[in-house]
N, C-alpha and C positions, 0 to 999 in steps of 0.2 A: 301835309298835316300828320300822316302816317308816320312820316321820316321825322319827324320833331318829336313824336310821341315815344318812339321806339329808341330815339336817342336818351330823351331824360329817364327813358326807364330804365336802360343800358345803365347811364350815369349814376340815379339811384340805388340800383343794387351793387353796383361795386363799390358803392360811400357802404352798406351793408354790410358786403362781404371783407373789406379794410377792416370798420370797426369792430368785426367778430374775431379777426385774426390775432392772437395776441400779441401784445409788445415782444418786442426783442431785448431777449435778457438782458438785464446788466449784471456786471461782473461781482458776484457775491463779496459782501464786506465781512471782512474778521471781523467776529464777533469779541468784547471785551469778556475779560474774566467775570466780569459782574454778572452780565447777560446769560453767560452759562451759569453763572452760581443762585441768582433768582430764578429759574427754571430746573433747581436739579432735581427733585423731585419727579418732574414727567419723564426724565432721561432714566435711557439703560444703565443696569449696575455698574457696569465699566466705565462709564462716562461719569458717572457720583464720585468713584472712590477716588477716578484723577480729581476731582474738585474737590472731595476731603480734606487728602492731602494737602493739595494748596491754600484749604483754609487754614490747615494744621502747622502751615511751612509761614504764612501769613500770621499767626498768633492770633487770631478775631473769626469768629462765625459769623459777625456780620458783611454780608455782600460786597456792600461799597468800601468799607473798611478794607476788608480783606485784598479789594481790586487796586485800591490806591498803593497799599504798601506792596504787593506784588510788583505792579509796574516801576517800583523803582528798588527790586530788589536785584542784584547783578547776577549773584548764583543761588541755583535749587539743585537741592539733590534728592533727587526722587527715585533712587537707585534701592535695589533688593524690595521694591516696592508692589510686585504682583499686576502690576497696570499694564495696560494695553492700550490703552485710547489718549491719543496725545491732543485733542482737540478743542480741553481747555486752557494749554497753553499758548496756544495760535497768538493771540494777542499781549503776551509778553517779550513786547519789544525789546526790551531795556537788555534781556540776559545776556551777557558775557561769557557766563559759566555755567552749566548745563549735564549733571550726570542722571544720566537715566539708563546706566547699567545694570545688570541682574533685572528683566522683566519679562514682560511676552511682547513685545512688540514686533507690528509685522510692518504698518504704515505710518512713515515720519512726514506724511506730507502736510499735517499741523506744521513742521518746522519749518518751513521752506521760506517764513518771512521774518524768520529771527535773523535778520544780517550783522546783527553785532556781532554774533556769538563766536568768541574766540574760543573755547575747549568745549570741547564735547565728547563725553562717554558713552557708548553703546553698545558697549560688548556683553555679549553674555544675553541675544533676542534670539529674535527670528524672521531677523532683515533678509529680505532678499534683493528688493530692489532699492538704489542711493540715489535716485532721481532727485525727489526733493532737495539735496544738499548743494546740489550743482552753482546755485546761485551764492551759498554763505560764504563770501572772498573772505571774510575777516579772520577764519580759521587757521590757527596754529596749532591747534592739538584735536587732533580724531582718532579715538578709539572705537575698534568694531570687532573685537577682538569673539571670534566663536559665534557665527552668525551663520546665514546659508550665503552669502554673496559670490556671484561668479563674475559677474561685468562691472567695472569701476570705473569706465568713460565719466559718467558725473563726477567724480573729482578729480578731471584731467585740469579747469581752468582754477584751482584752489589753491591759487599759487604761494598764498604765507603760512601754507601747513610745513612746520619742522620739524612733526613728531605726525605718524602715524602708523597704526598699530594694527594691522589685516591678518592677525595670526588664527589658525582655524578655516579657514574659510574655502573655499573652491576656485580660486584665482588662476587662472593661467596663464592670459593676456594684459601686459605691465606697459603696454604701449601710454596707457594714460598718464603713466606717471614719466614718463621721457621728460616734462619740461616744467616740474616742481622741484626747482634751484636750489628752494631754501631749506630741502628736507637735511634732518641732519639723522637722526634718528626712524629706520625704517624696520618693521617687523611684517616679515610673510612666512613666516615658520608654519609649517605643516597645510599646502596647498598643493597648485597643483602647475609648478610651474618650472618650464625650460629653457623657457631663453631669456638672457640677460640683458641682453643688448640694450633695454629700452631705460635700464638704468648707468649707460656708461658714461654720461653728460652730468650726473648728480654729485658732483664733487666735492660740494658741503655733505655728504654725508661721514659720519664718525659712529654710527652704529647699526651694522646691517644683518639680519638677521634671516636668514632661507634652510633650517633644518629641516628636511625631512621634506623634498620635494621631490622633481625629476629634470633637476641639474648636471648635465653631464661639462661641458667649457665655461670657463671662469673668467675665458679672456676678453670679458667686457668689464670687469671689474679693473684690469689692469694700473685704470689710471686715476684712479679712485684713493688718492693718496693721503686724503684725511682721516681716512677710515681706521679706529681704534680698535673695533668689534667688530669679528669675518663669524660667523656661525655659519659652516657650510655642511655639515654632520647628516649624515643618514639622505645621502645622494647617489649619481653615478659617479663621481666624480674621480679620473684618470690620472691626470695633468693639471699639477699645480704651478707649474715654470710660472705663467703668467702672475703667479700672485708674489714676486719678487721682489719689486718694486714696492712694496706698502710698506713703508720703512716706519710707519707710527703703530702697527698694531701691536694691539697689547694682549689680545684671544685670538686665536686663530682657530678655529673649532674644527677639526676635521674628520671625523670619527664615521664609522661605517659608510667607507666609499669603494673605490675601485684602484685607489691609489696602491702602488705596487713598490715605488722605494719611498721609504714613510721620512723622509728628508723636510726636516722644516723650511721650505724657502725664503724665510725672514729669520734675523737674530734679536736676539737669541733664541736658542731654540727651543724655550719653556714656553716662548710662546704658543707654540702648538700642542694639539692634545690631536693624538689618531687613535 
């Protein structure tokens, strides 16, 4: 009778101790524009003026209003804008087009569910990390131009980017971009970077831009023969032989390097500026 008693009472305190435990989270839902714009008032300043604006970008101060015509607005520009808090736009899906240049922003991970979004401006923050971006495949234009960014692995699988623009920034490691095909247009001027090797498969590219880094061999550019625009200016740069072959370019920028006979190695020879 002991052993019957001391079981059900086993059994009822762990029905107990289950029911005090709480649920197991479920995965937080994006909240709609509406949702944040009928609560903006309790929210921090920074989180109001992003819903301002998007009342102001919306043409309506009313909520609902405002929420419908947003979701099926393609591009915002909410650029030169002083925001920081991207969190009410988490739930516009719909965007395409996306400039949120000149701001303070430090975290995009509001953005990480906008997968339409084919351009995107963000130059001119205070990004460091590109995590969130990682998943937006539909991207063909990213700008991030004067940010703190030093790791760019998140836009190694963003393979329909054919503009992107990492000028400024702290970069040194290009390995991520080895296997972005369709770049045609590349800016790393003024970073922090030597070895080229990880762009020598990028053959669509036609405008390549590395001023002012720590570039000493070029001989991964070699085969790189659609290339229009070479900005290689303000490097170590010795040996040009390798860039002989580039029989389309139209700039060849060579200016403060190491180079010793100042010979254009493409014609003609206005091509080049030393």
């Amino acid at each position: 009778m002991k052993k019957v008693f001391a079981l059900v009472t086993g059994l009822a305190l762990s029905g107990q101790l289950l029911a005090a435990m709480p649920a197991a989270s479920e995965p937080s839902k994006i909240e709609s524009f509406k949702q944040w714009c009928d609560r903006k008032d309790s929210l921090p300043a920074t989180t109001r003026k992003t819903i301002n604006l998007l009342l102001k970008q919306a043409r309506s101060r009313n909520c609902r209003v405002a929420s419908d015509r947003l979701r099926n607005i393609p591009r915002i520009d909410l650029s030169n804008a002083d925001i920081s808090d991207l969190q009410p736009l988490a739930g516009l899906t719909n965007l395409v087009q996306l400039d949120l240049s000149n701001n303070k922003i430090t975290d995009l991970t509001p953005l990480n569910g906008l997968t339409n979004l084919s351009i995107l401006w963000l130059s001119y923050n205070r990004i460091v990390d590109l995590q969130a971006l990682d998943g937006l495949s539909n991207l063909t234009r990213l700008d991030l131009v004067n940010n703190k960014i030093n790791n760019i692995q998140p836009l190694a699988k963003l393979n329909k980017l054919r503009t992107l623009q990492l000028h400024r920034n702290s970069i040194s490691d290009l390995q991520p971009l080895n296997n972005l095909s369709n770049l045609t247009i590349l800016n790393l001027n003024i970073n922090r970077v030597s070895n080229l090797q990880p762009l020598a498969k990028l053959n669509n590219l036609k405008k390549l831009y590395l001023l002012n880094n720590q570039i000493a061999d070029v001989k991964p550019l070699a085969e790189l023969h659609e290339l229009k625009i070479l900005w290689l200016g303000s490097n170590q740069i010795a040996d040009i032989q390798p860039l002989t072959e580039l029989k389309n370019l139209t700039q060849l920028d060579l200016q403060k390097n190491k180079i010793i006979i100042k010979k254009c190695p493409v014609k003609p020879a206005s091509v080049c500026k030393f």
